[in-house]
C-alpha positions in Angstrom: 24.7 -51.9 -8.6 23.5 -54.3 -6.4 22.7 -53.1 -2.7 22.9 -55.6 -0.3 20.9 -55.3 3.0 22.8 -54.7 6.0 22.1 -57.3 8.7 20.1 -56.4 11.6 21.9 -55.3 14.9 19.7 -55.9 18.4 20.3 -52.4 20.6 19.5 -53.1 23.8 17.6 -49.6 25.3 20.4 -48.8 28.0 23.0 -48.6 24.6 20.0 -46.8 22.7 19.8 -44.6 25.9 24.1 -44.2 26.0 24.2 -43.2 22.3 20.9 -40.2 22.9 23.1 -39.4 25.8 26.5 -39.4 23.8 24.5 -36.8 21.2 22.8 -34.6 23.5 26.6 -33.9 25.2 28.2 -33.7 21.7 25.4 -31.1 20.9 25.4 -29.3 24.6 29.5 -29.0 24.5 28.6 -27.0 20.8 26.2 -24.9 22.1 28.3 -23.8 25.1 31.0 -23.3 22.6 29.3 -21.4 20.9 28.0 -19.3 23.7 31.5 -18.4 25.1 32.8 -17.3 21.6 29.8 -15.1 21.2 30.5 -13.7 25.4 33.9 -13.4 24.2 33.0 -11.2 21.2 30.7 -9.0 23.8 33.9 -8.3 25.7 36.3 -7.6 23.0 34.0 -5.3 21.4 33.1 -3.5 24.9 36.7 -3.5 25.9 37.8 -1.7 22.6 34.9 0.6 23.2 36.2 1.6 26.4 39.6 1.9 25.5 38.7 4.5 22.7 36.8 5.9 25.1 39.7 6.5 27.5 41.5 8.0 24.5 39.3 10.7 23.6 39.2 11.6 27.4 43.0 11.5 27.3 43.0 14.3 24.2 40.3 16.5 25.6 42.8 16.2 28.6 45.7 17.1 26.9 44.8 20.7 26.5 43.7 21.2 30.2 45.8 23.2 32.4 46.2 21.9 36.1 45.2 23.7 38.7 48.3 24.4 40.5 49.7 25.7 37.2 46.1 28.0 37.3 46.8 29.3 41.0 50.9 30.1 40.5 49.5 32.1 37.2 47.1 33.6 39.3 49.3 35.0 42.2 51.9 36.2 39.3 49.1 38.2 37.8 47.7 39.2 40.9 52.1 40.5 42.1 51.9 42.7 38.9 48.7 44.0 38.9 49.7 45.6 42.4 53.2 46.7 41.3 51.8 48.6 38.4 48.8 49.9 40.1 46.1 48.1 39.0 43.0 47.5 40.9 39.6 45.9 39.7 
């Protein structure tokens, strides 16, 4: 194989400067890339957290009488009790 040397090219310093400049946005637009997938992670995983959260509330819920069921029961209990005679 023979290699043959690749001529020389002169880079003036305000192209040297253009191509750092070029690299560190390549490298910045990565990082905040990066950054928002990891923020969007956070979210999902909080969000799902929440929402099975919600739905153990919702089942301990499910078994709960409301109050105005809890006060008509009570004055129906309260109507017999006096009908039949019954005093606390």
């Amino acid at each position: 194989m023979v290699y043959m040397k690749k001529p020389k090219k002169n880079i003036s310093l305000d192209q040297l400067a253009a191509m750092v400049a070029e690299g560190f946005e390549h490298t910045a637009s990565k990082e905040g890339q990066v950054k928002l997938e990891v923020k969007v992670d956070k979210l999902e995983t909080r969000m799902n957290r929440l929402e099975q959260g919600q739905e153990e509330i919702k089942l301990r819920l499910d078994g709960v009488a409301y109050r105005f069921e809890l006060m008509d029961l009570q004055k129906r209990v309260q109507l017999l009790e006096k009908r039949v005679g019954f005093s606390r």
